[in-house]
N, C-alpha and C positions, 0 to 999 in steps of 0.2 A: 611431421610425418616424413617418413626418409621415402626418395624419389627413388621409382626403379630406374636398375640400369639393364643399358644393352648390351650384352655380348656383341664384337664384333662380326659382320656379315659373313656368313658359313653356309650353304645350300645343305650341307650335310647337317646342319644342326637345329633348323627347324622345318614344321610342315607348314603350307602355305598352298591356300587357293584362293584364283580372285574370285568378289565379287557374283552376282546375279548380271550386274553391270560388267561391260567388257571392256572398262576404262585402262585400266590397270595390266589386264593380259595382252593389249592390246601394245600396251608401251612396249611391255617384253619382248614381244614376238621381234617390233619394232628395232629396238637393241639390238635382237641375237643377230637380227640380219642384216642391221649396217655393219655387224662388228666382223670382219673375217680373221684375225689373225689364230694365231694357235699358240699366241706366247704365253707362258704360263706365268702362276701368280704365284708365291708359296706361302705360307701360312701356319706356324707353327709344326712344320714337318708335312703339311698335305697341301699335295697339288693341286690347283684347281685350274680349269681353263680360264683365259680373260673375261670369257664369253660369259662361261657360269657365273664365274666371280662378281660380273655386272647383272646379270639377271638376278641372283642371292641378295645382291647389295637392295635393288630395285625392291624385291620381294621384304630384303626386312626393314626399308625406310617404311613401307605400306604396313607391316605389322605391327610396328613401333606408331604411326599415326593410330591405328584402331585401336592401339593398347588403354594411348591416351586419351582418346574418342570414348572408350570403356567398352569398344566392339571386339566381340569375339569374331574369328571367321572358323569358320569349320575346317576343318584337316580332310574329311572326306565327304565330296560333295560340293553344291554349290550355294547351299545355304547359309544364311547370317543371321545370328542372333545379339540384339542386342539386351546387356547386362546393364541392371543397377547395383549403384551403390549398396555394400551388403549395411543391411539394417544392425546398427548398432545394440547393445542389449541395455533395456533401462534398470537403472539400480533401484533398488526397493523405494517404496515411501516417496514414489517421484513426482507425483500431483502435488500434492503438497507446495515442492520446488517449483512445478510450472509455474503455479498461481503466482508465487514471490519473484518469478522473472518476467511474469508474464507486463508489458504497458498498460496493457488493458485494467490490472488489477491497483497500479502505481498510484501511491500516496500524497506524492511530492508534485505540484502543480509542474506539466506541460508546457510547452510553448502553443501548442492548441488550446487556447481557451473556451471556445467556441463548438464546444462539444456535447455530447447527449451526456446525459449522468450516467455513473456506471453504477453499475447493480452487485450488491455484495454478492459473493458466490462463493455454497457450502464448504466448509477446509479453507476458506480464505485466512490469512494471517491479520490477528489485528494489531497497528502499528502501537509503536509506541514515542511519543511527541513529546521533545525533551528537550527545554531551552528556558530562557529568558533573556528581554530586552532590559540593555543596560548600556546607558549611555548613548542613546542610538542605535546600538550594534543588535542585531540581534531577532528573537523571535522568531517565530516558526510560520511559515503560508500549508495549509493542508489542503489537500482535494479528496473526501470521504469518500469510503463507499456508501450508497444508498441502503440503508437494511428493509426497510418498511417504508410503504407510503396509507396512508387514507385520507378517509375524509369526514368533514361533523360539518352540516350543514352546508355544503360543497363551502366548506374551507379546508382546502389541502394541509395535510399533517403530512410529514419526512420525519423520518427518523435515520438516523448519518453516523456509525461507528467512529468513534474521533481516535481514543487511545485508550491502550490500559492504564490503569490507575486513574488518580482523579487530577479533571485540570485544572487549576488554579484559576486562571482567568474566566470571565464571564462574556459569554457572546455578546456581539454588539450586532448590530445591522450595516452599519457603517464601515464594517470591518470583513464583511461577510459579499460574495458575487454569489449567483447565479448566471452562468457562462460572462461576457462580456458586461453585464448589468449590476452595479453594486443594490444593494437590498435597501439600502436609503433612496435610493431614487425609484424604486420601481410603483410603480401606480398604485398597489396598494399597500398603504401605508401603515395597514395595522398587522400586518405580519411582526411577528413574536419569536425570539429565537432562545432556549432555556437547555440547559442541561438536564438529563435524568441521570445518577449516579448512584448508586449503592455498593457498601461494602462487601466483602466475604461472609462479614460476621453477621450482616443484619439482611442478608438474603437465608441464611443457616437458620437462623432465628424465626422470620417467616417466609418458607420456599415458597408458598401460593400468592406473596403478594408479588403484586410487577411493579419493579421500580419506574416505566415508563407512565408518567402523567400523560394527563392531558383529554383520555377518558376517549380518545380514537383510533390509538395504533395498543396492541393491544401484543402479549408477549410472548403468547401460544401460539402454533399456527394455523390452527383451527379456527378462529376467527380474526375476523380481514373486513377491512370498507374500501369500500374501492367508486370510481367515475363509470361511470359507460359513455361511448361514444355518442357525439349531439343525435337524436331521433330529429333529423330534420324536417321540416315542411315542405317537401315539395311531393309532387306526385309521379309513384311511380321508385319514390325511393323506397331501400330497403333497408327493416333492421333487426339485427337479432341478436340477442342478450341470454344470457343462463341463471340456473341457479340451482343448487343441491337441496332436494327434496325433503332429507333427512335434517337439515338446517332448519335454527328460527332464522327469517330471511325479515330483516325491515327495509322497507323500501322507501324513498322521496325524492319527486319530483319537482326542478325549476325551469320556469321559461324563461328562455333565451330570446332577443329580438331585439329591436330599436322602437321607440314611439311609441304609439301606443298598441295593445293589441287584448284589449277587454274586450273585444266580440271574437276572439277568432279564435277558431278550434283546427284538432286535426283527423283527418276520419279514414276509419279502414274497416272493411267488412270482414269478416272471421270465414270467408270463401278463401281469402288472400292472405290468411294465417296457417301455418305450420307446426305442428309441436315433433320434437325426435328423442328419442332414448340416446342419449350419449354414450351408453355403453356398446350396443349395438347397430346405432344407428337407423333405428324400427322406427319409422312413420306413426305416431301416436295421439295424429292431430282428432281423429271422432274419439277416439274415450276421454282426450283433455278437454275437447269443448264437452261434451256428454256430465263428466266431473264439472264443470264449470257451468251446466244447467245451458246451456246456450247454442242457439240456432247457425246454422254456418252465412243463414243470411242477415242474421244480427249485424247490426253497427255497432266497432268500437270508436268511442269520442275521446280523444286526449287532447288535454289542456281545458279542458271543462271543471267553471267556475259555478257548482250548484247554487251559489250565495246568488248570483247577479244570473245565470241562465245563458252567461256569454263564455267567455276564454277571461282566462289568468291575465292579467298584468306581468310585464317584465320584471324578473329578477322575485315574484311569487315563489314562497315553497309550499308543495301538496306532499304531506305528510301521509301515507297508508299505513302507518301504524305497521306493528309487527306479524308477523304469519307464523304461529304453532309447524312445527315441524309434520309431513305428510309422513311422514315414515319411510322404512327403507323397502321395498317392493312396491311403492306406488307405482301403476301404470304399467308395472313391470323394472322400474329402473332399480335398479341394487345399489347398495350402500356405495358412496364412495363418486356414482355416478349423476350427471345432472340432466337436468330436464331444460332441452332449449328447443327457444321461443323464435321464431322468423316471419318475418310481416311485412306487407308491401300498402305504401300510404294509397290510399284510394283518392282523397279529397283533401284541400284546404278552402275551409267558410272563412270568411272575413266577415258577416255578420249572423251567428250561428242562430243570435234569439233576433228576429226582428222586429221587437220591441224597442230594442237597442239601436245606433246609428253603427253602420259600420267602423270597423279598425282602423286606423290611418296609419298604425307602422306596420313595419314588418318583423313578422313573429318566423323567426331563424330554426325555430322548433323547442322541443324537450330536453333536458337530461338529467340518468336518471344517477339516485346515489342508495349503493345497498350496503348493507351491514349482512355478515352470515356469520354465523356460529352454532354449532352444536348446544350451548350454554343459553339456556331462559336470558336474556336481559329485561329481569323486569320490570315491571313499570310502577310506579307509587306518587303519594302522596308525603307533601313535609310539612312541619310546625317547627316552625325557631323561637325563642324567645330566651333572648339573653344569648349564653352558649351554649344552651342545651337546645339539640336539637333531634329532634323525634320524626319517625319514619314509618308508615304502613306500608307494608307493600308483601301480596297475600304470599304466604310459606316460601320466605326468602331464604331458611337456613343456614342463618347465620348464626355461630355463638360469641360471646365477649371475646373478646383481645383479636378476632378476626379483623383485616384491614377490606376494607372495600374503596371503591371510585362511587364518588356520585356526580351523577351529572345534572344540574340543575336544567329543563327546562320549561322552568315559567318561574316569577319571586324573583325575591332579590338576595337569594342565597348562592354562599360561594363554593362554587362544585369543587370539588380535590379528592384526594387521600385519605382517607379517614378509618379512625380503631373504632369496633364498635363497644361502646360502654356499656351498655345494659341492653338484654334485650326480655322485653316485660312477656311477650309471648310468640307464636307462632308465625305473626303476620306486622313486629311493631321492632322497631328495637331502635338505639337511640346512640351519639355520637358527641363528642364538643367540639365544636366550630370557635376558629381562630377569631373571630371578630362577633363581637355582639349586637345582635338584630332581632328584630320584632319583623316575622316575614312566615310566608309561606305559601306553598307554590309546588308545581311537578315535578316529579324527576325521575331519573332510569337509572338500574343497577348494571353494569353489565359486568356480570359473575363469571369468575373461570375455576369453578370449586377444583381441587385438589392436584391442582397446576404446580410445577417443579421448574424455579427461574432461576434456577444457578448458572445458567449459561452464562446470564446479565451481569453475573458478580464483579466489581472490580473492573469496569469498563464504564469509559463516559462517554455519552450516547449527546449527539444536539437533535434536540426535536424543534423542528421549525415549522410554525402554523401560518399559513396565508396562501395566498395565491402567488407564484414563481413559479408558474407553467408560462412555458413561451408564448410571447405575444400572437395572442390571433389573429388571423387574418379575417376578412368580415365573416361574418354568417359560421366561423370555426371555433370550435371551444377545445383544444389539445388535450392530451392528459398527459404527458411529460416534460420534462423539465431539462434546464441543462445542467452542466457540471455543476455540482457547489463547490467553492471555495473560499476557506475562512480563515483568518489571521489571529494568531494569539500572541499574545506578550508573554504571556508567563504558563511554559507549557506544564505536565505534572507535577504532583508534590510530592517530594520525596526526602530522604533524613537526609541534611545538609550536614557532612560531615568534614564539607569545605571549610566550613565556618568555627569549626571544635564544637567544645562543651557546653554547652550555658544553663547553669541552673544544674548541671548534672545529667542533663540529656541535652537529644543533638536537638535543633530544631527545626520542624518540617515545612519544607517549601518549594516551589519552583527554583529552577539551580541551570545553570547553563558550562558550569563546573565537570569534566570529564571525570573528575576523582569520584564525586556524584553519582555521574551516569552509573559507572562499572560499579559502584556500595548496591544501585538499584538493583541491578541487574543480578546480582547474588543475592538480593533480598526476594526477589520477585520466585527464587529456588531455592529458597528456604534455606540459603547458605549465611547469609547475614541477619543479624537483628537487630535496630536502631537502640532497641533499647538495653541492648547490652552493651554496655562502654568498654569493656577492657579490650586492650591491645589484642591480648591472646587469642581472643574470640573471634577476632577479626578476620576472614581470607584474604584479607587485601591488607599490607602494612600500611597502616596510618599515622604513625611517627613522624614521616616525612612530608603531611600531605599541606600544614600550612605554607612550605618554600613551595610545593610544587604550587601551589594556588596563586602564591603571589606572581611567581612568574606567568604564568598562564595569563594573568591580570595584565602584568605590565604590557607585553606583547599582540595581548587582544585574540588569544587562543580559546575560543569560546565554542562549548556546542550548540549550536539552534540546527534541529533537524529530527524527521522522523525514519525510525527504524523500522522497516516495514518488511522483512527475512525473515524467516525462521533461523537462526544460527545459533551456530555452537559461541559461546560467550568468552571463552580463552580464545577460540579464532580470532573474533573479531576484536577485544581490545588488544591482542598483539598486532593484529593491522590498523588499527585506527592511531595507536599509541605516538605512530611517528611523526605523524601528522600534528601531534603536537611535542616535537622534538622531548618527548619521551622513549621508553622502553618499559613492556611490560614483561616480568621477569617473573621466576621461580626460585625463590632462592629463602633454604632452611624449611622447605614444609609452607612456605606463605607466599602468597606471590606480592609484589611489590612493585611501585613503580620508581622509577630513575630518571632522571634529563641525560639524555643523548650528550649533550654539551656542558662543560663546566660553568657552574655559577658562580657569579660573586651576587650573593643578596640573590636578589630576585632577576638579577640582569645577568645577560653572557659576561664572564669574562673575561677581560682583554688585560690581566696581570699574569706574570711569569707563574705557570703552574708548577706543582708539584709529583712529584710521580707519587701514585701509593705503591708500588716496590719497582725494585731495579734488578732486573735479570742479568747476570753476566755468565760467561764461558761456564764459572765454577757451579752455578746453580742452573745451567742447561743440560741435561742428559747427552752424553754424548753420541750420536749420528743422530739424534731425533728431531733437529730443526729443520726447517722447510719452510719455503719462502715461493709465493704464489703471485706472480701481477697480473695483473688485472688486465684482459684485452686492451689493443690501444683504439676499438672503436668504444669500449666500456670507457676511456678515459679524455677522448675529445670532448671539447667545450661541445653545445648543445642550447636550443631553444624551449624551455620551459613554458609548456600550456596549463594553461592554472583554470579550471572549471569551479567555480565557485555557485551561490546561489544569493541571491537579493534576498534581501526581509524589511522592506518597504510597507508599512502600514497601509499606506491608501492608492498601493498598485500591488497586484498578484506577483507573488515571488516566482520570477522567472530563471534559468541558470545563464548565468556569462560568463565571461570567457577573456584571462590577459596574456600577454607573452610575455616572458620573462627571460633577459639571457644579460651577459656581462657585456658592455660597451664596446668591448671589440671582437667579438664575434660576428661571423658574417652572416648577412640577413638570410644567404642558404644553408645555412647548419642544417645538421637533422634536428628533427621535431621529438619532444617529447609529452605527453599528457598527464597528469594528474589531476585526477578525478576529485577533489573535495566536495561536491555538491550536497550530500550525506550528513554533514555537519558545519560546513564554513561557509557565514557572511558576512564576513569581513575582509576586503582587499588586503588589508595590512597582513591577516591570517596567509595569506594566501602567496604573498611576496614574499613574507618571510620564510616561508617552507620553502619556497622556490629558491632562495638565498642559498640554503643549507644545502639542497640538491646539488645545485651548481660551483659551489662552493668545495663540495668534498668529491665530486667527479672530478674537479680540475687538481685539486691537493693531494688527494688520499690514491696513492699508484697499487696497492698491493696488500698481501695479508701474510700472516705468518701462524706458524702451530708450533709448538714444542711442550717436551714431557722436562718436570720440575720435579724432583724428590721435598725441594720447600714444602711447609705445611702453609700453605694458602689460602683455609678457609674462611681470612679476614675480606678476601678480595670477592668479587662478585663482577657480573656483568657490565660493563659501562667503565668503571673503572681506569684510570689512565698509568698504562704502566711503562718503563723506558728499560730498553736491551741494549746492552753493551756487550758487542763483539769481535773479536779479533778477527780481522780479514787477513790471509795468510796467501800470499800471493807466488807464480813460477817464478815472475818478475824482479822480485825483493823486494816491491812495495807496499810492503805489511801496513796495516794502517787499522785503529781501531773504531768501526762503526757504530755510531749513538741513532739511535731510532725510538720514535715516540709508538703507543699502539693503544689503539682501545681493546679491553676483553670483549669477548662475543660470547664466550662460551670455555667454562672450568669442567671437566668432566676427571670423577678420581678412579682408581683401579683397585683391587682387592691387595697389589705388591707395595703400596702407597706411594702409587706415579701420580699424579697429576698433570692432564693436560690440558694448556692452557690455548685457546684460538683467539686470535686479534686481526683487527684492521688497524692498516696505517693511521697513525694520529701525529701529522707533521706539526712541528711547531716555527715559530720564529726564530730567531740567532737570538731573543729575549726571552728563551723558552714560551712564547703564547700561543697559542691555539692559529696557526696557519688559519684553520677554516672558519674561525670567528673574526679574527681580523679580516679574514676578506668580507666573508657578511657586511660587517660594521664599514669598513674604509675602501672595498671597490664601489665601482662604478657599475653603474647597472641600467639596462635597458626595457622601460615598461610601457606595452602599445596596450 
């Protein structure tokens, strides 16, 4: 932003009044009248007295501080106004952008580990995790966002957006935290971590099925299970819970406690109950007890064991079955809105029947777990034998090829996925099960008839069942969790066209390959297709992609990282391109990629180049040459900060940090950063770039343009070309200059000019590459 400037001090050329305060007038006054002379000042043709001169001067130091202060003072009067910064205007589609800048929303694991999980949020971007570990190097650390939580028998179910497309690797536990806590050590040990995954094709085929397993998180959002907060034991506590009336609502109860607590209940009178309309907030407690057949002086009893006449046992579930929907105007509450419940503990019995001996632990209280849905789940009966397995369960509505969830519980049948094969009649229909059994037992449906899951398409989701809610403290049962974060070796699968042909098609896999990346990313826009092989088809030339792979290989230029932007995809592989001393180009209708630097094989280098043409006087248009250097702070030596990121299997990938500069620069240089984090870990990735940075700042002074009648359209960007020209001097020391240049850029004209733009490309007295022998043969400084 360019700074304002001040005209010099004029009494005639601005208005000025001080202050409320009399700091400032005060000075003035002060001035006029130590100052007596009458000698004058002049000032571009006007006189001014010494006097004014000084008071003016006084007046515009004061106006220049409130300029920058950002205080107006008023011209008439003695009031001040202070101004903000004017609000800048946002460009369209710009939530979008927050969420992808936003830390809050960041993919890539933090140095805070030790953090609450974050919650996926509507319009958020989902990443895309693109790598593989090879040789050590490599792999991806992710931090998801949270999409869904529930719960099946208070066993917590997460479900965690990982990436588009599908990941290659299979979640481990051991590979996986929850904040500072890896998932193999934490207490319980039967937490389960599995991918749900479906394609385009086969969500197209059936939109109502939900590829999320597991029969608790569920892919509507109409129905949801959720925890409620511990209903504790003690007296005088208070608790209150909701639920939408319009919902079937299932509900169950576990006590919580230490020891034993089979006599001990917990009691509250329906005087010290509340019911309210959530919509309007209407006090609804006499028509809910009234509806509920019950006295205000009734006792209610929780954690009452009808079996034994005492209290539950720790870690008990009390199932109440499901609740039919009350409809929408119950009570008055309307669609949409819920009916909440508020209660204050009256009593804890320690021995409620005393027939019994009293409890000897202590019972911590209740909590409860609800399932809601608009959608029947309903309830049946099964018979397995063999793999046919048969189902009653009354006017389920289901026809053949329909996929359902069953949940098994009671048998020793195995709950999942299932197409239904036949169904005999209105209330029966029948399925084949993976494994053969002689069994039979309960189960529940939980149906989302004419549900549309295309959201899910093409996205691998981790659903993790267990308990990774923060450690309790006594008598507290949380219900969140902290970060996750999980490590994968081989991130999506995508058409390895690193690799060529085989068979006639490319073959598909995890790739840590940037030739790779960029085929995805035009596949994923329908610009590329794997299984079209010909050149011509391709956006991206691929002719050249087995040298650019080898070298990528040899050097250790690998991507592991997730893209977690919205972006335009020409931007960003022409920004990533350099980072692995490529260039992404346009060149003939195709775009293409290039090494920055000459290869021999798959290596820099370091033999006497060639030029692909040579420019001289005769083939330069004449006055059209121009020659540009480069600032000389653009060409001082300089400290290289190299940000990279870890990929450490069994510690969370954190980012760090080397400096990089040539051995005789002084430890104060300026500083400069380079961000790799995004894609690079591997030190060696990281030095080496830094080589090339440092290397062509000190070598490369300057750039040149000139217009060519030549026909040039052999030549392309990157290209290494040499100018020879006649330096014609006042002097008489005429002398003919040889100069190396990289193209940057050919641009033609309709008169058949050609112009061509380059940077310096100095070489040795051996014709070699100046900036590759220094890579290769300086000395270099790495903290």
């Amino acid at each position: 932003m360019k700074k304002p400037t001040y005209s010099a001090p004029d009494s005639d050329l601005f208005e000025y009044q001080p202050p409320e305060s009399n700091y400032i007038a005060e000075k003035i006054r002060q001035t006029a009248l130590s100052l007596k002379s009458d000698f004058y000042f002049g000032k571009g043709g006007t006189a001014v007295s010494f006097v004014r001169y000084q008071i003016a001067y006084i007046e515009y130091q004061a106006r220049k501080a409130a300029f920058e202060a950002r205080v107006q003072y008023s011209s008439r009067g003695q009031s001040q106004t202070f101004k903000a910064a004017p609000q800048p205007k946002a460009p369209p589609a710009r939530a979008a952008r927050k969420l992808d800048d936003s830390l809050l929303t960041g993919k890539k694991p933090s140095a805070d580990i030790d953090k609450k999980q974050q919650l996926a949020t509507p319009g958020e971007t989902i990443p895309i995790v693109f790598g593989k570990r090879v040789s050590n190097i490599g792999g991806v650390w992710v931090q998801p966002s949270l999409v869904k939580a529930g719960t099946k028998l208070f066993v917590g179910s997460f479900l965690y957006a990982i990436s588009q497309g599908e990941i290659v690797s299979t979640p481990v536990k051991y590979r996986a935290w929850a904040g500072p806590r890896s998932l193999a050590f934490i207490d319980d040990q039967a937490i389960t971590l599995q991918h749900d995954y479906a394609t385009a094709a086969e969500i197209a085929a059936a939109p109502d099925t939900c590829p999320i397993g597991g029969g608790t998180l569920f892919c509507g959002v109409e129905t949801y299970s959720y925890l409620s907060q511990l209903q504790k034991a003690e007296v005088g506590a208070v608790y209150t819970y909701s639920y939408n009336p319009s919902n079937y609502y299932t509900t169950r109860f576990i006590t919580r406690g230490i020891g034993s607590t089979s006599n001990t209940v917990i009691e509250l009178t329906f005087n010290d109950m509340y019911a309210f309309n959530s919509d309007n907030g209407a006090d609804i407690t006499s028509a809910y007890l009234a509806y509920l057949g019950l006295d205000p002086t009734d006792v209610a009893i929780i954690n009452y064991n009808p079996a034994t006449g005492g209290g539950f046992t720790v870690g008990t579930i009390d199932d109440f079955g499901t609740q039919a929907p009350l409809g929408p105007g119950f009570l008055g509450i309307p669609a949409g809105a819920r009916l909440v419940i508020q209660f204050t503990i009256t009593a804890v019995n320690t021995q409620f029947n005393p027939a019994l001996p009293a409890s000897t632990g202590t019972l911590y209280g209740v909590q409860q777990e609800n399932i809601e849905s608009p959608y029947n789940f309903l309830t049946g009966t099964y018979s397995q034998s063999g793999t046919t397995v048969t189902v009653t369960a009354t006017a389920h509505g289901l026809i053949v090829t329909n996929t359902v969830y069953v949940e098994i519980t009671s048998g020793n049948g195995v709950e999942g996925t299932y197409t239904v094969a036949t169904v005999p009649n209105a209330n029966s229909f029948t399925y084949t099960a993976g494994t053969s059994l002689t069994t039979s037992g309960n189960l529940y449906l939980p149906l989302t008839p004419g549900a549309d899951n295309s959201a899910y398409a093409d996205i691998t989701f981790l659903r993790v069942e267990g308990d990774i809610y923060e450690p309790p403290s006594e008598g507290s049962y949380p219900t969140t969790t902290k970060q996750l974060f999980i490590y994968y070796e081989q991130g999506i699968k995508v058409d390895l066209y690193s690799g060529g042909l085989v068979g006639g098609v490319y073959p598909r896999g995890a790739s840590n390959q940037f030739v790779d990346l960029a085929m995805y990313l035009f596949t994923i826009y329908k610009r590329a297709d794997g299984a079209d092989t010909a050149d011509i088809a391709s956006p991206i030339y691929i002719g050249n992609f087995a040298s650019i792979v080898a070298f990528c290989n040899q050097y250790q230029f690998f991507f592991n990282g997730v893209l977690e932007d919205s972006v335009n995809i020409i931007d960003l592989l022409s920004q990533l391109a350099s980072y692995f001393l490529l260039s992404f180009l346009s060149v003939g209708g195709q775009y293409r990629f290039e090494p920055l630097l000459p290869l021999d094989g798959n290596e820099l280098d370091e033999t006497a180049l060639t030029p692909a043409a040579t420019f001289t006087e005769d083939e330069i248009l004449p006055g059209s040459f121009n020659k540009s250097f480069y600032p000389i702070t653009d060409r001082q030596d300089f400290i290289a900060v190299m940000l990279y990121r870890e990929a450490n299997p069994s510690e969370i990938g954190i980012q760090r940090t080397i400096q990089v500069s040539y051995d005789t620069t002084a430890l104060d240089a300026p500083v400069e950063q380079f961000d790799m984090t995004d894609f690079c870990t591997s030190q060696n990735h990281a030095t080496t770039y830094a080589g090339y940075e440092l290397a062509k700042r000190r070598k490369s002074t300057h750039t040149i343009s000139f217009e060519t009648a030549l026909i040039v359209t052999g030549l392309i960007p990157t290209d290494i070309i040499k100018v020879d020209r006649q330096r014609i001097s006042s002097a008489g020391d005429d002398r003919s200059e040889i100069e190396w240049y990289q193209i940057s850029s050919i641009t033609f004209n309709a008169e058949g000019r050609s112009t061509i733009e380059a940077e310096h490309f100095p070489v040795t007295a051996g014709d070699v590459s100046s900036i590759i022998d220094s890579m290769v043969n300086d000395s270099f400084r790495i903290i």
